[in-house]
KENUBA-127244 format. One record per residue (C-alpha): residue number from 1; residue in one letter; x, y, z. Coordinates in steps of 0.2 Angstrom, whole numbers. Layout:
KENUBA-127244
 pos code    px    py    pz
 NUM    A     X     Y     Z
...
end
This chain:
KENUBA-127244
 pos code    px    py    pz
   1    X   857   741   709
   2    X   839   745   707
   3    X   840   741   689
   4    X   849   726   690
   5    X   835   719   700
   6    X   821   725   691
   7    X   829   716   675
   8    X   832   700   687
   9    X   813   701   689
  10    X   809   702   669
  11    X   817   688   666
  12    X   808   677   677
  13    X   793   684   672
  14    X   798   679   655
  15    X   806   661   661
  16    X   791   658   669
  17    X   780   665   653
  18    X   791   650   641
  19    X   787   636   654
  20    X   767   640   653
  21    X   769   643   636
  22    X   779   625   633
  23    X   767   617   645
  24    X   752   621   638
  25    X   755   614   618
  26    X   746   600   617
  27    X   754   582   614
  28    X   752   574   597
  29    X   736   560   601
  30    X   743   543   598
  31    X   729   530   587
  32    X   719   521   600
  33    X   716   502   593
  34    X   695   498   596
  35    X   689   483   601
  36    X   671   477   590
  37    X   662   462   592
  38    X   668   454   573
  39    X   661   434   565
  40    X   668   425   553
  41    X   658   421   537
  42    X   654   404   533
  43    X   644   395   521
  44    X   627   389   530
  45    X   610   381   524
  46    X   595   394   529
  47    X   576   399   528
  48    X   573   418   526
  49    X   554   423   526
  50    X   547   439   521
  51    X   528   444   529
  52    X   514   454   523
  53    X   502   463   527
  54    X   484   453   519
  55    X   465   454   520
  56    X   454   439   519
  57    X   442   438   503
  58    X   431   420   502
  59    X   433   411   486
  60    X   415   418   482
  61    X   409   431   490
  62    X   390   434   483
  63    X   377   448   485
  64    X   360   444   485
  65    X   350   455   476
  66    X   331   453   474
  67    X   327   453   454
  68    X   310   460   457
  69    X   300   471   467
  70    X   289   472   485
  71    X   287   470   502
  72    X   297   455   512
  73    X   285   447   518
  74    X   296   429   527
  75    X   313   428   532
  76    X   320   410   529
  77    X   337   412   537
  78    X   346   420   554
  79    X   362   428   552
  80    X   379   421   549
  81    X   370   401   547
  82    X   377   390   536
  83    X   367   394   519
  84    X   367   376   505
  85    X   365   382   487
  86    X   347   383   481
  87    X   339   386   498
  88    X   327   400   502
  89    X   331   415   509
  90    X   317   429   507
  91    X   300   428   502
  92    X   295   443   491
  93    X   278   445   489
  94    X   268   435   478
  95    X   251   442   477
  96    X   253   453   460
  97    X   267   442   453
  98    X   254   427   455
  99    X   240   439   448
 100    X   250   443   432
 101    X   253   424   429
 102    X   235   420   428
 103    X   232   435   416
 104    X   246   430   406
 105    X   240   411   407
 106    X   222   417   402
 107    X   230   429   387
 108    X   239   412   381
 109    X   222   405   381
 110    X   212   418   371
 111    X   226   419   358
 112    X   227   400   355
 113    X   207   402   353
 114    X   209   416   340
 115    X   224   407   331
 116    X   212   390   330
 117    X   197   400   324
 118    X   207   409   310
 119    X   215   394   306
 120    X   197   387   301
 121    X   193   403   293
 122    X   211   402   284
 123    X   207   383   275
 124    X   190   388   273
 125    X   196   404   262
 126    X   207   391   252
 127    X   194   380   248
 128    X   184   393   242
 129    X   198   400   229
 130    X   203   382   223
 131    X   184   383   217
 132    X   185   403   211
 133    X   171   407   223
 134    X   182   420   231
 135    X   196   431   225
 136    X   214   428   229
 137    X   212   445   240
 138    X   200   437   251
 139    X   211   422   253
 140    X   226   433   256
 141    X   218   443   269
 142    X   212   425   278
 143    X   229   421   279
 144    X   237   437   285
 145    X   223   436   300
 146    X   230   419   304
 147    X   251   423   305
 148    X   244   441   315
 149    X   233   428   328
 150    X   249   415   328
 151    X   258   430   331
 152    X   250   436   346
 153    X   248   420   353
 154    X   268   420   353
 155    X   269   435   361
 156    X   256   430   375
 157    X   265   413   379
 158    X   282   427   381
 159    X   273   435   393
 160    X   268   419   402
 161    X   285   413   401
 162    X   291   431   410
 163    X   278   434   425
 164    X   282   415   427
 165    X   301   420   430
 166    X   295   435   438
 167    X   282   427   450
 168    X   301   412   456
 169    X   311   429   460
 170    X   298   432   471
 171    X   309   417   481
 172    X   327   423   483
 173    X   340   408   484
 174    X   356   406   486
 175    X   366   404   470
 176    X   381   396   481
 177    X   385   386   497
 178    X   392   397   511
 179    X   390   409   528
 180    X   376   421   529
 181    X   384   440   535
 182    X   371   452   542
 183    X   353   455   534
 184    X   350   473   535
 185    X   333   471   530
 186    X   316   466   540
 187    X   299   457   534
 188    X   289   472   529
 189    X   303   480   519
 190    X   301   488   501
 191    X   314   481   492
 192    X   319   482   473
 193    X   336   477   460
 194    X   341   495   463
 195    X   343   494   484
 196    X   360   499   490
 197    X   363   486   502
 198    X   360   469   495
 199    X   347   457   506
 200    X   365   449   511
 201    X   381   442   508
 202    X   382   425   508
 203    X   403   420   508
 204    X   407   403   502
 205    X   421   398   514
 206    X   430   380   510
 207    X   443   388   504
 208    X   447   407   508
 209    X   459   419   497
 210    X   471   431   507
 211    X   477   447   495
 212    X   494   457   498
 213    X   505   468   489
 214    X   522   466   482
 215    X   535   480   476
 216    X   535   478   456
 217    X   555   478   460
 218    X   553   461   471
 219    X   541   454   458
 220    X   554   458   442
 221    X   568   451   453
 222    X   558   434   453
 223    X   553   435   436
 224    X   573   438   431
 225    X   576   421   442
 226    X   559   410   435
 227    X   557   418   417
 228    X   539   423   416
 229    X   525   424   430
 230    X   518   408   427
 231    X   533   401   432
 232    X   535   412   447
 233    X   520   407   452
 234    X   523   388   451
 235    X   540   390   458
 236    X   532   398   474
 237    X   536   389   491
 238    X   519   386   501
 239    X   517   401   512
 240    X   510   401   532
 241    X   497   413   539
 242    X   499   422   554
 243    X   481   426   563
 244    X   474   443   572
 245    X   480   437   588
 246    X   499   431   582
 247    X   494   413   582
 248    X   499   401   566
 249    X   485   394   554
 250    X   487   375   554
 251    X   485   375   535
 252    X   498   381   524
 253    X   490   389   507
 254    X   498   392   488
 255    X   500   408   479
 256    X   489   405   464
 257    X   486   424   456
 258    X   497   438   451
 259    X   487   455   447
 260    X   492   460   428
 261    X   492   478   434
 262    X   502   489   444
 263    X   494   501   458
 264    X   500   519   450
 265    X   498   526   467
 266    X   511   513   476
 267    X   519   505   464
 268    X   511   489   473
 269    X   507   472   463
 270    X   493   462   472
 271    X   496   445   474
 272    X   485   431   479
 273    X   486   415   490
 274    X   472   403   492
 275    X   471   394   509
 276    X   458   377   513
 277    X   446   381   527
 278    X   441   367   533
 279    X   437   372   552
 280    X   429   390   545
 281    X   441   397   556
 282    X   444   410   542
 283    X   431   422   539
 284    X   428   436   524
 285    X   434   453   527
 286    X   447   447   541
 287    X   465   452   542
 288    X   480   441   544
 289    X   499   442   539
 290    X   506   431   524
 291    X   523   423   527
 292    X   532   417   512
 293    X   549   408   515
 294    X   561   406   506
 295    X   574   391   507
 296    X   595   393   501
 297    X   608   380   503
 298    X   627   385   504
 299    X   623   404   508
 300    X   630   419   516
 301    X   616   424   531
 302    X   623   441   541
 303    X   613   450   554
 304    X   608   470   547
 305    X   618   478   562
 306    X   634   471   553
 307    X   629   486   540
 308    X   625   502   535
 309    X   619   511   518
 310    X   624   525   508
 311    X   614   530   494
 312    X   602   516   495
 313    X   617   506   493
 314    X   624   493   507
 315    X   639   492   516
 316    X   649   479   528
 317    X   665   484   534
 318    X   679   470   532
 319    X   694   467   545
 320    X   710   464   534
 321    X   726   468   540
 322    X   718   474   558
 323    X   709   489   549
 324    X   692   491   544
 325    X   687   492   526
 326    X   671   495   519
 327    X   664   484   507
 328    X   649   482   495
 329    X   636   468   497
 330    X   620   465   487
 331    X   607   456   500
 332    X   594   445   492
 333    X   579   453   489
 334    X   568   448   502
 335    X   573   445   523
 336    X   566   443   540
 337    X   570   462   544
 338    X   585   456   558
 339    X   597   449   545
 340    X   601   448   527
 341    X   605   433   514
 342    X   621   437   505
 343    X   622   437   486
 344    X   640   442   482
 345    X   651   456   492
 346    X   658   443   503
 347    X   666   425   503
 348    X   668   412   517
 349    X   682   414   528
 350    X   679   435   528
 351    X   679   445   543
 352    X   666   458   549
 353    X   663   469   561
 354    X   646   463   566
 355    X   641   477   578
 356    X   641   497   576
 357    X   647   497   557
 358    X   636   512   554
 359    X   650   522   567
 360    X   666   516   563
 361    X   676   524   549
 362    X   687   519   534
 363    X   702   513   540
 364    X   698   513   561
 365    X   711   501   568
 366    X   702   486   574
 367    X   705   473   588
 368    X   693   458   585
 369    X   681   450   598
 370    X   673   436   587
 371    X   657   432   590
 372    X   655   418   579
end
């Protein structure tokens, strides 16, 4: 009896053992259907603009230099006033630049004296060898003291000519019309050609010039579309400019220059847009941001979230037959950071999932939640 019941027990145990065993497999996980926010494609008109980071350069932008040397002895203009070509700015001083005019003035003087005394003394010579009274030395040597007196008079009207030029440097004009920057200088300053700072920068500012940079890849794609860079550059829409405080300039400008080089260090072309100043609002050495649009009839226009990249490469996933499928595109070359322009990959009428395609997987089963 005893070991009948202890089998009886055994089995249980083992019964019991099976059940556990059988309950604890796991169930095969049935393919769960997702729901993702999808949009049709459609063919729409559109403006996709590209910004860039630019500084702000006046059309001329001019140091003034003193060409001689001295002490300042008048400032003729305050900082940052409106400066006309021509006018006075500094005042060099004169004294010895004056002095050296009159010496050379006098110098001009005593030579044309010498040249008109040796003149008389050259005919006189001449006179005497037509009658043989003298020897064709003596009327050789007349005539070598004359070209040596015409000579030095040249060379004493050169000198008058250069501490005449010397003595009008002494007044430091302005070579253009602009805005005056900051004058680091004060009456009583020695000043020469060689200073480092110059007297001060005078910008002319009717028209202002904003430089930013460009991959070379975005300026060979334009070239494959224009032909050359002239025809880039006339093919250009007109561009905006964003100011320092996120406000819009009211005048659009041009791009008017492509660099013929490329930075080896970035890989950067600088380009160059001209912009009419009119209210002087822009100023020399500002920052702002360049804003080129670009305009595309009959276009494909998704957002970025609808796609992801593999291998610098980029990617939509497709809806067909209520799966996802991963698909190619090639995005125009330029966008506004939030969406991309289409160039082939996708046709109208195509569904995409327009959110989260970066976690989906080839082949996820998809239930659609159009959003456009």
């Amino acid at each position: 009896m005893m070991e009948i019941g202890n089998n009886r027990v055994f089995f249980q145990y083992v019964f019991l053992g099976l059940v556990l065993l059988t309950g604890c497999k796991e169930k095969p996980q049935m393919s769960t259907v997702g729901t993702y926010k999808t949009m049709n494609i459609s063919l729409s008109n559109t403006t996709v603009s590209t910004s860039y980071s630019a500084s702000i350069r006046g059309k001329q932008n001019v140091e003034i230099r003193p060409q001689v040397s001295g002490l300042i002895t008048e400032i003729r203009i305050d900082e940052g006033a409106a400066i006309k070509k021509g006018q006075s700015l500094f005042i060099i001083d004169q004294v010895p630049y004056q002095a050296a005019l009159e010496t050379a003035i006098a110098n001009v003087t005593s030579a044309q004296a010498k040249v008109a005394t040796t003149q008389l003394t050259a005919d006189s010579k001449q006179e005497l060898f037509r009658e043989n009274v003298i020897s064709e030395y003596d009327l050789q040597t007349a005539q070598n003291s004359l070209l040596e007196a015409k000579a030095a008079l040249a060379q004493a009207k050169a000198n008058e000519v250069n501490a005449r030029n010397n003595l009008s440097y002494t007044v430091v004009k302005s070579p253009v019309d602009g805005i005056a920057g900051m004058i680091p200088y004060r009456v009583g300053a020695l000043v020469n050609s060689s200073i480092s700072e110059p007297l001060v920068m005078v910008s002319s500012e009717d028209e202002m010039y904003a430089y930013f940079s460009m991959t070379e890849n975005q300026l060979l794609s334009m070239i494959g579309e224009n032909g050359s860079v002239a025809s880039v550059i006339e093919n250009m829409p007109s561009v905006r400019m964003l100011l320092n405080n996120g406000k819009s300039y009211d005048v659009e400008g041009k791009i008017d220059a492509v660099s013929g080089t490329i930075d080896t260090r970035t890989g950067a072309i600088s380009i160059r847009a001209s912009f009419a100043n009119p209210a002087r609002m822009l100023r020399n050495g500002s920052t702002a941001t360049v804003v080129i649009p670009f305009e595309r009839t009959n276009c494909i226009v998704i957002p970025q979230t609808a796609t992801f990249e593999i291998q610098d490469k980029v990617y939509v996933y497709k809806v067909v037959d209520g799966k996802a499928v991963s698909a190619e595109i090639i995005p125009f070359r330029l966008n506004n950071g939030t969406e991309y322009l289409v160039e082939s990959g996708l046709s109208a009428g195509d569904i995409i999932i327009s959110e989260g395609a970066g976690l989906l997987r080839e082949g996820t089963p998809i239930q659609t939640a159009e959003t456009k």
